[in-house]
C-alpha positions in Angstrom: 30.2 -7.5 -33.2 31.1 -4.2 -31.2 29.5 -1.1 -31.8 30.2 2.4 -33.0 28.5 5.5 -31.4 26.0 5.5 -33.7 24.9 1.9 -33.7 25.3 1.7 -29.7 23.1 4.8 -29.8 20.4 2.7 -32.0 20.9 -0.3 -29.9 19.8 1.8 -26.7 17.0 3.9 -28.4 19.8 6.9 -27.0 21.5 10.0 -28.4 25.2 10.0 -30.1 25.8 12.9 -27.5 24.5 10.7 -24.6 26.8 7.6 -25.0 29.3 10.1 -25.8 29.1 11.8 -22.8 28.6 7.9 -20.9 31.9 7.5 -22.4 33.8 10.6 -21.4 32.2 10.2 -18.0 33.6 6.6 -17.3 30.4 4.8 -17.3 30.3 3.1 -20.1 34.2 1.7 -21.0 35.3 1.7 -25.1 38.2 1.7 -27.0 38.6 4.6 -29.6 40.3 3.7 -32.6 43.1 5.6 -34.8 41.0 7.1 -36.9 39.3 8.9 -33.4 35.7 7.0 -33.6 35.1 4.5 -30.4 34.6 0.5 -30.6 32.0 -0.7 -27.5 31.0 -4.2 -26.2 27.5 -4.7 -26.6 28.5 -6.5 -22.8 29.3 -3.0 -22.0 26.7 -0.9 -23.3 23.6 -3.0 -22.3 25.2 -3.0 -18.6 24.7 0.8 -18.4 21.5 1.0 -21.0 19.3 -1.7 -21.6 18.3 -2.8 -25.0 16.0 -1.1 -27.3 13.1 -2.8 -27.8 13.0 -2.9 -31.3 16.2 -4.0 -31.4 15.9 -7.0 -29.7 12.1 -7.7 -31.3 10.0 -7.1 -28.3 8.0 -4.7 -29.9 4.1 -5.3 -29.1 2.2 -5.0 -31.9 -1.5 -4.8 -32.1 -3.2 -6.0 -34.9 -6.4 -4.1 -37.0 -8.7 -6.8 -37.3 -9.3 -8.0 -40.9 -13.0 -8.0 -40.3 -14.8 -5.1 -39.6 -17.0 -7.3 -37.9 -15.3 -8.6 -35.1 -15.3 -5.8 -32.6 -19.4 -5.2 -33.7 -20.6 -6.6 -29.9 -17.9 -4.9 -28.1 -18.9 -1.9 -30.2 -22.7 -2.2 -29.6 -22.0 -2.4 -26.0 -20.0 0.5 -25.3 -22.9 2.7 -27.4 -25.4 1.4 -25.0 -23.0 2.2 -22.2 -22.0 5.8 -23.9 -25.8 6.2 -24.4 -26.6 5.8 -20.9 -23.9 7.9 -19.4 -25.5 10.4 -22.0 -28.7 10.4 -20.2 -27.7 10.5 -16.7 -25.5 13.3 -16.7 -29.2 15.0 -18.4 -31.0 13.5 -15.7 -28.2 15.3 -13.6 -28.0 18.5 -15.7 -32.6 18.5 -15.3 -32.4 17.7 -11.3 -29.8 20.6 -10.7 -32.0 22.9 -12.1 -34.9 22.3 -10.2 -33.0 22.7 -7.2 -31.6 25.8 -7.9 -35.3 27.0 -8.9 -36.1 25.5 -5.2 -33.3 27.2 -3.7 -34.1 30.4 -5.1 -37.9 30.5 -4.3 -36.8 29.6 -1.1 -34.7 32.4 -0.3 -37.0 34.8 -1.6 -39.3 33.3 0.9 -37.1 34.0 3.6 -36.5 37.3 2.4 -39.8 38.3 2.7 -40.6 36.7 5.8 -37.4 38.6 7.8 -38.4 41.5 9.7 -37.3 45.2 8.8 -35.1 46.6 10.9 -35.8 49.6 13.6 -34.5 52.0 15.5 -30.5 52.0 15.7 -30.1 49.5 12.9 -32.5 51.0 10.6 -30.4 54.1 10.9 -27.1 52.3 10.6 -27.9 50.5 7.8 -29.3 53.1 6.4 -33.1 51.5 6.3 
């Protein structure tokens, strides 16, 4: 069974305009009718394209369980997985914090400790 446009278009999961402009281009090869629409081999148009999926029943399909149930130890396991990332990155969160406290009563420290400056420097820096 050849195609039209529009079923070739369906066929490839591709626009009207696209096959169209396949056509006008040379790339795909069809024979237009009298009444002005185009007849394509399927041959032809899965050269240049290749099949939609759903046209040729590929699809993948993934099934909801029927039981709630099923997916309860997968489910379980990812919450105690979840749970624990959840408490290292506040582990993380706690441990940064202390540092920065430690950092900072450190550099006060240093502060402190650092000598004021005299003579020229005073009086450039304006000390």
């Amino acid at each position: 069974m050849k195609h039209t446009l529009g079923t070739a278009a369906k066929a490839v999961g591709k626009s009207k305009s696209t096959i169209s402009k396949a056509i006008a281009s040379g790339k795909i090869s069809a024979h237009r009718l009298p009444n002005g629409s185009f007849e394509i081999d399927p041959s032809e148009l899965h050269r240049v394209y290749p099949p939609n999926a759903s046209e040729t029943g590929e699809v993948e399909r993934s099934a909801t369980p029927n039981k709630t149930g099923e997916n309860t130890n997968e489910n379980m396991i990812l919450q105690v997985k979840l749970d624990a990332a959840h408490q290292r990155i506040a582990d993380l969160e706690e441990d940064r914090a202390q540092w920065r406290q430690q950092a900072n009563t450190l550099l006060l420290k240093v502060e402190k400790s650092q000598p004021e400056a005299k003579g020229f420097w005073k009086r450039l820096l304006g000390g």
